[in-house]
N, C-alpha and C positions, 0 to 999 in steps of 0.2 A: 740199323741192323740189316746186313745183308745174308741171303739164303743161296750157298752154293748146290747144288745138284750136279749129277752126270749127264751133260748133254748127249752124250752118247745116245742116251736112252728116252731122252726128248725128239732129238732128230729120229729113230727109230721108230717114236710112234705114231710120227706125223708124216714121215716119207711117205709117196704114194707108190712103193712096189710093194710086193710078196711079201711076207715075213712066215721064216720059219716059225713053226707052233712051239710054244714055249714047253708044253705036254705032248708030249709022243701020242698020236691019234688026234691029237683036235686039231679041227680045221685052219687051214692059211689064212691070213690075214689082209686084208688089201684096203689099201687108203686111196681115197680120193681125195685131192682138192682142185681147186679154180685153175690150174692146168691144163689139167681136162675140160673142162667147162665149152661145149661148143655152141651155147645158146640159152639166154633166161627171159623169161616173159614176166612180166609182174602185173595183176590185177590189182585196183587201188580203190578200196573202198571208203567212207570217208566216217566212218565209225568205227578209228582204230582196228583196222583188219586187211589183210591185206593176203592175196592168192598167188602163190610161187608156182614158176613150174622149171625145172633145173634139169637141163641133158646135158650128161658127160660121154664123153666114146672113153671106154677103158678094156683091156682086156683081161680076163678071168681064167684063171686054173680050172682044168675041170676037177668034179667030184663036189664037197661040200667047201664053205669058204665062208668069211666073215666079213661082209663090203660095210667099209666106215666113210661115208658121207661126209666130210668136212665144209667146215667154210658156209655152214647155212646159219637160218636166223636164229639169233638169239633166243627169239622171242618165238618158238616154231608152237605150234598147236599139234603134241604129239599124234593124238587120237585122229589127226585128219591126216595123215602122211601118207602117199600109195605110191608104190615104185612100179614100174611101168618097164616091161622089156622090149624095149622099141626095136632091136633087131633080132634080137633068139627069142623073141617069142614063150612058148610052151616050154622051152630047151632052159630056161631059167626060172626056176619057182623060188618063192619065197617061202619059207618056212617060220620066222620070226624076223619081230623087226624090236628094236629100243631106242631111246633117248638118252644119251649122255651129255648130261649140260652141268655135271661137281667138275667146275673147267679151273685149271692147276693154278696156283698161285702161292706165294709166299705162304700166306697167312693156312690158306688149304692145307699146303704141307706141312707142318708146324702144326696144324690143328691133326692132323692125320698119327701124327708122330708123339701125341702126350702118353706120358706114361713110359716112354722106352728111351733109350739109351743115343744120346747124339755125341756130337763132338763142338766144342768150342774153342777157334781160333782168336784167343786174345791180342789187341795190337796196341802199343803206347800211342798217345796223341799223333807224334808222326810219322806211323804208320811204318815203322824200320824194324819191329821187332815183334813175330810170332811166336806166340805161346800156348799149343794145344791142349786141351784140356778136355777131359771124358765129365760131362753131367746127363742127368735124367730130366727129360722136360717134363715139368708136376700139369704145369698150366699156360695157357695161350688165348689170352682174352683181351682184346682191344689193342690188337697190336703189341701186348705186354706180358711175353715171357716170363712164367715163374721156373729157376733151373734149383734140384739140389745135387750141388759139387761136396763133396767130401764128407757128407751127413750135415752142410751147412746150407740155408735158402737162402738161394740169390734170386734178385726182383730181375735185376736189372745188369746187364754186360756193356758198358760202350766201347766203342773203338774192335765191338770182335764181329765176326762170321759165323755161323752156324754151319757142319757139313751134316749132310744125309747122306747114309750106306746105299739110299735105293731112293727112284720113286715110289710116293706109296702106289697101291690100286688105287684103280678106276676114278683117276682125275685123265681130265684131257686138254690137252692148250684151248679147244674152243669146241663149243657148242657140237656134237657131231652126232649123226642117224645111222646107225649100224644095224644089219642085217643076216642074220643064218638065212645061205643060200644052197641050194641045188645046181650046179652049172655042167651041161654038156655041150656048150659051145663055145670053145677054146678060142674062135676069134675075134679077131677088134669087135665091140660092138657098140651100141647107144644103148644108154640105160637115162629113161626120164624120173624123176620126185616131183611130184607137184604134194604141197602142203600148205595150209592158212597161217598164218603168221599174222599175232598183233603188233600196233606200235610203227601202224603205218596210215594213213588220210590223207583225207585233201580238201578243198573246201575253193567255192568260187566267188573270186572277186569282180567287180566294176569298175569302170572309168570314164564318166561321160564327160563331154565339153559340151556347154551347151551355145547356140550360137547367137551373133550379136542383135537378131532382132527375137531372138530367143522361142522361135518356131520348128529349129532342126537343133541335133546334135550330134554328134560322133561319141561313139561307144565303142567301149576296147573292153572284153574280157580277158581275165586269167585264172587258172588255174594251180593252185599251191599246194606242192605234195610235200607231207611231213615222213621222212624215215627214221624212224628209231625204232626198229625192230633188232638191231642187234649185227648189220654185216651190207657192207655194200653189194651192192647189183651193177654191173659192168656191161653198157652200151645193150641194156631191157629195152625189150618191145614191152612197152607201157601201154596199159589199156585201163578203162574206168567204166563201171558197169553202173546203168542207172534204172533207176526202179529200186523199189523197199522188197528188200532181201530179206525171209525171215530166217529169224536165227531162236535159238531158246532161250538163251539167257535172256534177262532184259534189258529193253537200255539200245538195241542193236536194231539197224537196219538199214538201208540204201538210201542213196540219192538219184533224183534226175539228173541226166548230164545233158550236154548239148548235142544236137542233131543236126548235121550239113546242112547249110541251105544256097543256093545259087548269089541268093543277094545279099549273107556276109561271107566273107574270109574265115576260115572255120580248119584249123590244125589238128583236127581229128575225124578220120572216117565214123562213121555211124554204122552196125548192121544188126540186126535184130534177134534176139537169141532169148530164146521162151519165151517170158513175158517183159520182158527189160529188154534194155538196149545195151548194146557193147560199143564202145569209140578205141578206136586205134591210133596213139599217136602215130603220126608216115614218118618217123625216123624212129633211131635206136637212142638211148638216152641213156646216160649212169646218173642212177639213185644212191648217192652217196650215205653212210650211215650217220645218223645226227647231222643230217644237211635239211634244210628247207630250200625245197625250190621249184619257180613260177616259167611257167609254157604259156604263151599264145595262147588266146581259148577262139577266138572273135573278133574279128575287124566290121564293123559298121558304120561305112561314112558319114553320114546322112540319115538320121531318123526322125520324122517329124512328129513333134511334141504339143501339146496344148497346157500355156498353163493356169490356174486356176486358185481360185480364194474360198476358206471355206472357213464359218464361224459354227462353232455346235451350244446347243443346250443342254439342260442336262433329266434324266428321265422325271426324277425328284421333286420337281420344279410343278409341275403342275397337278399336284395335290401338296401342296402349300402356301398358305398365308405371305406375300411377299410386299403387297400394298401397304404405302409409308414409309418401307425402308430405302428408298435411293436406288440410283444406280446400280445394276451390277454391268461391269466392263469386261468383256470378252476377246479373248487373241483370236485374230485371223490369220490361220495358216496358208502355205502355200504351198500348191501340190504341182508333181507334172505328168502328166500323163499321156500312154503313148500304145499303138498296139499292135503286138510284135507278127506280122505280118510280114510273107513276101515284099507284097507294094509298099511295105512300109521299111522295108532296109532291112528286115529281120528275117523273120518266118521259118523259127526254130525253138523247141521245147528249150527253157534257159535253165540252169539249176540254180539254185535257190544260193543269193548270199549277198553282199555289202555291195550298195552301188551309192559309188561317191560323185557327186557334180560337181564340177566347175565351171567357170564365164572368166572371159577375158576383161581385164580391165582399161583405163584408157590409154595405160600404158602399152599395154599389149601381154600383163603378165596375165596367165590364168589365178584366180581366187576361189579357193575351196568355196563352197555357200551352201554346201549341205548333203548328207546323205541320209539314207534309208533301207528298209532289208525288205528286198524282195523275194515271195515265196517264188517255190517248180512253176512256174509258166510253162504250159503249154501252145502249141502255133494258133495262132488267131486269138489270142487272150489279150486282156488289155491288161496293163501296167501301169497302176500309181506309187507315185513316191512324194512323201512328205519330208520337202528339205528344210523347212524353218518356218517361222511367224513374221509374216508382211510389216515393215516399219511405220510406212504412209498411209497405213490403214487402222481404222479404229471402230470398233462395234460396242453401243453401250445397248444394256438390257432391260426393260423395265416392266415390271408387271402392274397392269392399267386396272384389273378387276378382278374378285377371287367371289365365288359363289360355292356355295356346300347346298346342293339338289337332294341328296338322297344319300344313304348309305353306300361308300366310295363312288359315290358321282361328283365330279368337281366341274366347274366352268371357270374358265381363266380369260382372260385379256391381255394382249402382251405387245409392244413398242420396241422394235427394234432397227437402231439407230446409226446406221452406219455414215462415216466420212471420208471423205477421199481425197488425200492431201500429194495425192502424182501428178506427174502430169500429161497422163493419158488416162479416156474412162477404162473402167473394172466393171465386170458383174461379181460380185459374191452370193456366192452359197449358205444363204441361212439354211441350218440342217437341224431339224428337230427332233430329238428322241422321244415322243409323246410317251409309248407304251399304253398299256389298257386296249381297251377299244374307244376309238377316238373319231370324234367328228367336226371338220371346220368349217365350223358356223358363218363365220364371215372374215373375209383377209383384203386387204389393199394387192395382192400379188398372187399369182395361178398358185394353188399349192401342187406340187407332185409326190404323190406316194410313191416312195421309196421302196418302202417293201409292210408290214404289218404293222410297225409301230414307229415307222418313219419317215414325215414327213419335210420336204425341201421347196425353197422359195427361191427363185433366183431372181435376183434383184438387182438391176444396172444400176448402178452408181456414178455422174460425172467428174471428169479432175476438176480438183480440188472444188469439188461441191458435197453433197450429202443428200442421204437418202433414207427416207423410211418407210419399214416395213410392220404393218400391223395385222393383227389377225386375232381371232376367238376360237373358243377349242374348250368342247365337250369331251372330257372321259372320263369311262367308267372303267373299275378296278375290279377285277375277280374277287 
């Protein structure tokens, strides 16, 4: 079914000049759209939010007048919208402002129109013979017309048209912010809207290579902006504010972004603005609607990396009975780590998101081998990532002794057996989550407190040989 209307009256309420007042006394009408348009900036948060700011130069009638906005987002957040008279000043007040977003459509229309009187141009299969016909539309629900023609209900008409006498009110081809205005300055001027709009983020990705003796790497960031707030944005100065933005709902609030630094390549200014930071993309850019799309965040050659083997226990383990029962076999992870310093290739706050590694193989193709999410880093922070579990490495666990001292007092003895089937040496990181208050009694290897309830053994291992690490360990339980 097709829905004919008067374009007349469609073109009329979207043009952007004057319109005579349909009421004798009420104010002129004046449309805006993207014609006007002589600059948009767009802030991009990455908690579905996103900050507009919209100058048009248009000229105004003096006296009172009705300025209709077009072509903004869908998705606008009315209650934050401020109209801004960038050249008449005081000489333009606002008096009120609205949202019109019941935006015109078939089904709108037809939905607007139940109950009253349409016309129905019937057509045979093909399409050579019209037959108009006066019904009442009863109902309009899922796309499916209830008419009654002649005191009889019909569901259903194929092959016809529907005409409407009129548009109905207060539908609009799209989304628009309209304004009762005051204007005593009759010439060209700027008039700005900045307003929040959901249905827009961004979020940052990684890309490391790591290199063949696997001590440096090159790291490429990006950054992924999602729009679907409702309306493209055409060649925006793009910008992303970083820092936790409060908002009231919940759920809501900022990111760290990146900060220039000398020693990467970095496609966004940085300048400081309250307590956050603002980046500026150096060029203009379209934000397409329902587009995803990735900008250069960071070029860094060269970042030297350490990488590292670590097996854990588990807190559980030493106020429990384990003597007699066997092995237990533990994975060894493998971490890298690196610290984002000037001298080190970096030496910029990073935002928080998916860093993927790769190594070339001997073909010379690069091989994914792991990633991991790294949190906001800030400059001089160090950064681990755990890209997977060691193949040529194997840690078995055994507990050697178990003693029950007193009321949550336990003493444990513990054997742990690592092998090294590379062929180059490894140290591994036996890392122990004791908990309690804990004391080691006696160990084969320096213990290092970790922090209150965590104790670390590093223990060199040779290729393809084996090593063991043993230790005792008093704790007591609250």
């Amino acid at each position: 079914m097709r829905t004919r209307t008067f374009l007349a009256l469609l073109a009329a309420s979207t043009a952007p000049s004057v319109l005579d007042a349909a009421t004798a006394g009420a104010p002129a009408v004046v449309s805006s759209t993207l014609d006007d348009q002589t600059r948009v900036a767009v802030t991009v948060y990455n908690t579905d939010l996103g900050l507009v700011r919209d100058e048009r130069r248009i000229v105004l009638p003096e006296g009172s007048l009705c300025l209709r906005l077009m072509d903004v987002a869908a998705r606008v957040l009315p209650e934050t919208v401020q109209i801004e008279p960038v050249t008449a000043g005081p000489r333009l007040q606002v008096l009120e402002q609205n949202y019109e977003y019941d935006l015109l459509s078939p089904e709108k229309v037809l939905e607007k129109y139940v109950g009253q009187e349409v016309t129905i141009v019937r057509r045979n299969e093909f399409k050579d013979e019209a037959i108009p016909i006066k019904a009442r539309l009863l109902s309009y629900n899922n796309a499916q017309p209830i008419y009654e023609i002649k005191g009889t209900i019909v569901l259903y008409q194929p092959h016809a048209e529907t005409i409407l006498p009129a548009l109905p009110e207060n539908l609009v081809a799209r989304p628009t912010l309209t304004w009762l205005l005051e204007n005593s300055f009759t010439q060209e001027q700027v008039v700005a809207t900045t307003y929040l709009t959901e249905g827009m983020g961004w979020k940052a990705d990684y890309v490391a290579v790591l290199g063949g003796d696997e001590r440096t790497m090159r790291i490429n960031g990006w950054v992924t902006i999602q729009n679907n707030s409702g309306t493209t944005f055409k060649n925006a100065q793009l910008k992303l504010v970083a820092g936790d933005v409060q908002r009231v709902s919940a759920g809501r609030g900022g990111v760290e972004m990146l900060m220039a630094a000398p020693a990467a390549k970095a496609a966004f200014a940085q300048e400081e603005m309250f307590e956050y930071h603002l980046y500026t993309l150096q060029r203009p850019t379209t934000l397409k609607q329902n587009q995803q799309k990735q900008i250069a965040l960071l070029e860094a050659p060269q970042v030297r990396v350490q990488k590292s083997f670590r097996t854990s226990g588990e807190s559980g383990l030493y106020r429990t009975h384990y003597v007699g029962t066997g092995l237990r076999t533990a994975k060894i992870d493998v971490y890298l780590r690196f610290t984002n310093s000037v001298e080190n290739g970096l030496g910029m706050p990073l935002p928080g998101g998916t860093l993927r590694v790769y190594k070339a193989d001997a073909s010379g193709n690069n091989q994914f081998i792991g990633e991991d999410r790294i949190a906001h880093t800030p400059k001089n922070e160090v950064i681990e990532l755990r890209v997977g579990t060691a193949f040529d490495l194997v840690a078995d666990r055994r507990q050697m002794d178990y003693r029950v001292l007193g009321d949550n007092v336990f003493e444990t003895a513990w054997q742990v057996t690592l092998r090294n089937h590379k062929e180059e040496d490894v140290t591994v990181e036996v890392i122990e989550p004791l908990g309690g208050d804990w004391e080691i009694l006696k160990s084969t290897h320096t213990p290092v407190k970790k922090d209150a309830f965590t104790v670390v053994f590093y223990v060199p291992v040779a290729k393809q040989g084996s090593a063991v690490c043993e230790y005792r360990v008093r704790v007591r339980w609250r």
